[in-house]
N, C-alpha and C positions, 0 to 999 in steps of 0.2 A: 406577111406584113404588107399592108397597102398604104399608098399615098393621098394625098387629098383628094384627087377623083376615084376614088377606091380602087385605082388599077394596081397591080401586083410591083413592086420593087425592083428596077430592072436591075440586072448580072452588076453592071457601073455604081451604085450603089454600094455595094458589098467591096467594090474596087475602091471606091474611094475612102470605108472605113477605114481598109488594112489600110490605105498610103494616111490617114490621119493619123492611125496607130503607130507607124513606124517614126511619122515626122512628132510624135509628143516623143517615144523612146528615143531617139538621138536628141530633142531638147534636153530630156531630163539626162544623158548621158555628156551636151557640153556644161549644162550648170552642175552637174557632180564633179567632174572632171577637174572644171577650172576651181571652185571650193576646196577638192582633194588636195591638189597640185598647190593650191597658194597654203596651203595649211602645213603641208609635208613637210617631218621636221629634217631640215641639209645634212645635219650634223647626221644624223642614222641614215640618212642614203649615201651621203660621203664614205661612211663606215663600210654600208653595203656593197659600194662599187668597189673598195679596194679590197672585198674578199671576192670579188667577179661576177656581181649579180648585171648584167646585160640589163637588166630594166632600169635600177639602179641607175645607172649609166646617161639611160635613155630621160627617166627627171630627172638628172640635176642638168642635162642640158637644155629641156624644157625651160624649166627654172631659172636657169642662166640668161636665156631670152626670153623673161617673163613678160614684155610688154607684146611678144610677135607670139607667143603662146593664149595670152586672155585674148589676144586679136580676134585669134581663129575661134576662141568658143564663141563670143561673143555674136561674130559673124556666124556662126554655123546656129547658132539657139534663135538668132534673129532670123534665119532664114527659117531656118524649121516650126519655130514661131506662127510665122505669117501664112508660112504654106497649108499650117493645119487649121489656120483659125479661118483662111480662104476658102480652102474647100470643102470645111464644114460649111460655112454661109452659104456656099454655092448649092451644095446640097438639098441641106434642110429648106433653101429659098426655092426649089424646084419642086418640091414633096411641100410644105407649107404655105407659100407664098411671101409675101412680102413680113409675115409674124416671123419667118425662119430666122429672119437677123435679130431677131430676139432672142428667140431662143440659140442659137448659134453661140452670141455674144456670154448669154449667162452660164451653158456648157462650156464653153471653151473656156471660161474663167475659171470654172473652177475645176478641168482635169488638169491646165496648164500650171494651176497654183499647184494645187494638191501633188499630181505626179511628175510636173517636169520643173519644181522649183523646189517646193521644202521638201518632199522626200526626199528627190535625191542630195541638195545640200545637206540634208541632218544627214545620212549616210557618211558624205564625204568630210561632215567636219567632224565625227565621231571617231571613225576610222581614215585618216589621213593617208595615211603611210600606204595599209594594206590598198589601199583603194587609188592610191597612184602609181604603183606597181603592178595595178590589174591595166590601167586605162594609160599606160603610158606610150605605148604602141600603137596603139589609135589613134591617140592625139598627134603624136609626130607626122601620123599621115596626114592627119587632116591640117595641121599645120604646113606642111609644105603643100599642099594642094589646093590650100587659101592662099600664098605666099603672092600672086600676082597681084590678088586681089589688095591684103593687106597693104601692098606695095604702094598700090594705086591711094589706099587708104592713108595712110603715114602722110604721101605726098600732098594730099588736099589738106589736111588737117594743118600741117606746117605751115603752109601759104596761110588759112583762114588763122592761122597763130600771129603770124607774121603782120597782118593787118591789122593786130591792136596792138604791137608792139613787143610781139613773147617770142618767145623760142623754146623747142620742144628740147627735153635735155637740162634747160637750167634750172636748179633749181638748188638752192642749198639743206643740208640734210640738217635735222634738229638734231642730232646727235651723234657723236663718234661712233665708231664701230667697239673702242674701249669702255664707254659709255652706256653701249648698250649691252655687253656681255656682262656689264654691273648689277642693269637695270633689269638684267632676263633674270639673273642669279637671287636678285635682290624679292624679283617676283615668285620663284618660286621657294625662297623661306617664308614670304608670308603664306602661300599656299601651301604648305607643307611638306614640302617635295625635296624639297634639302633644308639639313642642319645646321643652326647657328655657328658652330665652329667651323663645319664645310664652309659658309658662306664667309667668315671674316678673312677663310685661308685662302680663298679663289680671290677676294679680292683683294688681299695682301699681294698676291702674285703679278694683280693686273698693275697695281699703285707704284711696283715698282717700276716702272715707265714715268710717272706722273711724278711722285716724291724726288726729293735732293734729301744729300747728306745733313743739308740741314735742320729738315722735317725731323730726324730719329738721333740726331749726334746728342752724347751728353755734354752739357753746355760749361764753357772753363770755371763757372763759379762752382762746379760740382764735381771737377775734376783731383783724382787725387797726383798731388807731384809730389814728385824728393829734391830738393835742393844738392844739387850735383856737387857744392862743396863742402859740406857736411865732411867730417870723418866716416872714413867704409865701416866701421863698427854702427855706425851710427843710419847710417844707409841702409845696413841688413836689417837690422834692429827695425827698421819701418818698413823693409819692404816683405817683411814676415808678419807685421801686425796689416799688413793690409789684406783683402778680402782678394785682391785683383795679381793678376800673373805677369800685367806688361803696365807700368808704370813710366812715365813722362819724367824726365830729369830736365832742370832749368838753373841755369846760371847768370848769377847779377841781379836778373830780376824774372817772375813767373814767366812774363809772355815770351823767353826767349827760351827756348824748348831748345836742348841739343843733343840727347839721344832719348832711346827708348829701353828700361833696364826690366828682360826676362829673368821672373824668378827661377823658372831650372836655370840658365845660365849662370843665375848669381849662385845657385847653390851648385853645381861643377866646380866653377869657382872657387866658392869656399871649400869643397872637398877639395880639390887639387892644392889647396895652401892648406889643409892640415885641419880646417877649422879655425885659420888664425884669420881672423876678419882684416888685421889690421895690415894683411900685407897685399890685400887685392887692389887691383885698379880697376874701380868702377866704369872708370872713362872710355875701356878698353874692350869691359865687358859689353857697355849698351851698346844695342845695336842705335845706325842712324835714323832719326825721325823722319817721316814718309808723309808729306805735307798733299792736301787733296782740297781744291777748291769747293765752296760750299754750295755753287751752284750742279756738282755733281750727280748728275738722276742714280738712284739706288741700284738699277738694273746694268749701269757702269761701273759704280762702283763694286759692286759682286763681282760683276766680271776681272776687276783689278785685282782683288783681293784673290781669286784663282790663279790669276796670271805671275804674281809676284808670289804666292805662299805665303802670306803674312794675314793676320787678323785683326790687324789695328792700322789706324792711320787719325793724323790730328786734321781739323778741317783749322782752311783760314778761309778770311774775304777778300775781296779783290784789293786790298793794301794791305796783304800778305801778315795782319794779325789774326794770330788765335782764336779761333771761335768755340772750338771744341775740341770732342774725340770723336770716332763714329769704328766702331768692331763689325766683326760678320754675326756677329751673336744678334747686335741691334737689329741688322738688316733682318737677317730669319725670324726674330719676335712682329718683324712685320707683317710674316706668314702665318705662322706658327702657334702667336701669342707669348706671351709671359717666359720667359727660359732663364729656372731657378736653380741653383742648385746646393750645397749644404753649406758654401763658404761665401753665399750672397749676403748684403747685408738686407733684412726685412725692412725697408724704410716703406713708413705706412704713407703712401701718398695721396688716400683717396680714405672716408671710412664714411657709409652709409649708414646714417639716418634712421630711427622708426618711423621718421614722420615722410621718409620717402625724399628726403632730398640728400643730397652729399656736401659734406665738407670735404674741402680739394685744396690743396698745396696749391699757390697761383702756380710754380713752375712745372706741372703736372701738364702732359702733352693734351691736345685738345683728340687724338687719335685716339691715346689712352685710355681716355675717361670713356669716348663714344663705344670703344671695343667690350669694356669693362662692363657700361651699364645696357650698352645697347642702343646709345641714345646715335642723333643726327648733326648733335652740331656741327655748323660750316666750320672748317679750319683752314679754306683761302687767304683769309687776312690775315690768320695769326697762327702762330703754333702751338703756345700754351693756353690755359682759359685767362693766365692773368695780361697776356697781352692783347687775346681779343676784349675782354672787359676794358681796356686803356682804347684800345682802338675803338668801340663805339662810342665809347664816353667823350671821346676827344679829348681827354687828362686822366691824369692820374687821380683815381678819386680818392676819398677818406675813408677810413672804418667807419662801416654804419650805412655809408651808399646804398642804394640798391636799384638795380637798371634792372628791365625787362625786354628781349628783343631774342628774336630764333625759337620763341616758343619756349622759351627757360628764363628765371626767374635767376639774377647774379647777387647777389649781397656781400658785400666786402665787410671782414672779420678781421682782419688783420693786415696794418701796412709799417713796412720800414724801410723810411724816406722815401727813397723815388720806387721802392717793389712793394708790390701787392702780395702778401705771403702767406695768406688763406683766403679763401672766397666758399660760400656755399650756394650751392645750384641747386634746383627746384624746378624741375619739368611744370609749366601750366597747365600743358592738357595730355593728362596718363594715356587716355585713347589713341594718341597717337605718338605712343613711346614703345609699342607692343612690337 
């Protein structure tokens, strides 16, 4: 091969290809690297470390210093960069003349595109994992081998922050870390990567952090009670047609709750008198009521309901009346879903439509409904649909209303006096109910 004065190519030449060759392969070795590395999913290197994978080890500590890890690629692809597009120029401007930085400029754009950017990023965002497990030991060198460097870097950058008025560090995060394990789960059931009931149960699990006893308690107009003075024949007699195994006793008047009557207990009971109902003391048998304020998060309440062995508790508000019941059954349907069994009673609280919408009991949970169809409505402001329909409305409206707002379409059907006691809903746009 000859030059522009048709002289032979001298040895330096041939020297300067390799050192171009080498300076694109560590380009394309920090932009894979840094791609791999931020793409690599924690969870399965966390996994890997604690069965003793040393590399493992060596990304998530990468990872952990992820702004002093993209430092070092960043600086090293820059240097590598510049070093090969330099002395390409240098070259071919020797051998060419002054045309070389043309041609120099359009070479180097496009091996620098081709092989030291989209190859190796499509590599490393393809293969993550394997591909930061190969390059993880390398990197670490080269990160502490920049680290002066970076040092020096951080420090300028602070100051020039500093001078419009920023600081490096602050910055508030758009979303929780619960928020986002919502949001990941959330995305990979539309992507098909996990199942609808996996997904309502991961997020049952997260909610309970987030919900109170009062999100899931049955509410005292639904409550069933025994009037604590009743004659015991008359006690049993109700608490054998009831569906339920711990039943509320109130005396004088409902909201004044003073034990809790377990149907095994009442039936010991009545074995141990013979089956003569009239000689039991009910007062004796319940046990005492277990009062739980209703600002209680779910994931307390579980925890009490283990710590005490009981299953039941009545929630009040902060002026110590009545607001409800709340079971461990309730809590676990938060996980779980739906938990029926042959002595439930089937109350239909929701029944779909051909035309695609539902009629809904207004006192039907806003949780409920979204678990059941799928759907998104907000339940911040309210907890049934018939109180967030009140709450946008800003009154209580009439049979016949009809509001529009969250993408769903509310039509009140049914009202008695101040409750709303059917509403039917209507998703506006199906494409985004999927």
């Amino acid at each position: 091969m000859h030059g522009a004065g048709g002289q032979a190519l001298p040895v330096d030449f041939w020297l300067a290809v390799a050192i171009v060759a080498v300076c694109v392969a560590l380009s394309a070795f920090f932009a894979g690297s840094e791609t791999a590395l931020t793409a690599a999913s924690r969870a399965r290197m966390f996994g890997l470390e604690k069965n003793g994978d040393k590399r493992a080890t060596t990304v998530n500590r990468l990872i952990g210093s992820r702004a002093r890890f993209i430092g070092a690629m960043l600086l090293g692809n820059t240097i590598a960069n510049i070093g090969a597009s330099a002395l390409t120029t240098s070259v071919l401007t020797s051998i060419f003349g002054d045309t070389g930085v043309i041609y120099a400029t359009i070479g180097m754009t496009f091996v620098l595109l081709v092989f030291a950017e989209v190859l190796p990023k499509t590599i490393g965002i393809n293969f993550p994992d394997r591909m930061s497990l190969i390059v993880a030991r390398p990197v670490a060198f080269f990160v502490a081998a920049f680290a002066p460097v970076l040092i020096a870097v951080d420090w300028i950058v602070g100051r020039v922050l500093r001078m419009f008025g920023l600081r490096a560090g602050e910055h508030a995060t758009l979303m929780s870390p619960y928020e986002e394990l919502k949001s990941a789960v959330d995305l990979l059931h539309r992507e098909g990567g996990v199942e609808r009931s996996h997904r309502d149960m991961f997020g049952g699990v997260l909610d309970l952090e987030a919900l109170t006893v009062e999100d899931v308690m049955i509410h005292r107009t639904k409550m069933r009670l025994i009037d604590a003075g009743l004659a015991p024949e008359d006690i049993v007699r109700e608490a054998l047609a009831s569906p339920y195994t711990r039943l509320p006793l109130w005396k004088d008047q409902p909201e004044n709750i003073v034990g809790v009557l377990h149907a095994k207990d009442l039936l010991r009971a009545l074995s141990a008198a013979n089956g003569d109902a009239s000689r039991l003391d009910v007062a004796s048998i319940a046990a005492p009521p277990w009062f739980v304020p209703e600002t209680t998060s779910l994931r307390d309440q579980l925890q009490a309901f283990r710590d005490r062995k009981t299953h039941f508790a009545l929630v009040v508000d902060e002026y110590g009346s009545v607001m409800g019941l709340v079971t461990l059954e309730d809590i676990l349907e938060e996980i779980v879903g739906d938990i029926r069994d042959e002595h439930d009673i089937a109350v239909q609280g929701l029944r779909q439509m051909p035309d695609g919408s539902v009629n809904v009991d207004g006192s039907v949970p806003i949780r409920d409904l979204n678990r059941v169809m799928d759907w998104t409505i907000p339940d911040t402001d309210a907890t049934t649909i018939a109180g967030l329909v009140i709450h946008e409305a800003r009154a209580i409206p009439d049979a016949g209303q009809v509001f529009s707002f969250h993408g769903f379409r509310f039509e009140v059907l049914r009202r008695q006096r101040n409750r709303l006691t059917a509403l039917k809903v209507t998703p506006m746009n199906w494409e985004n109910d999927g």
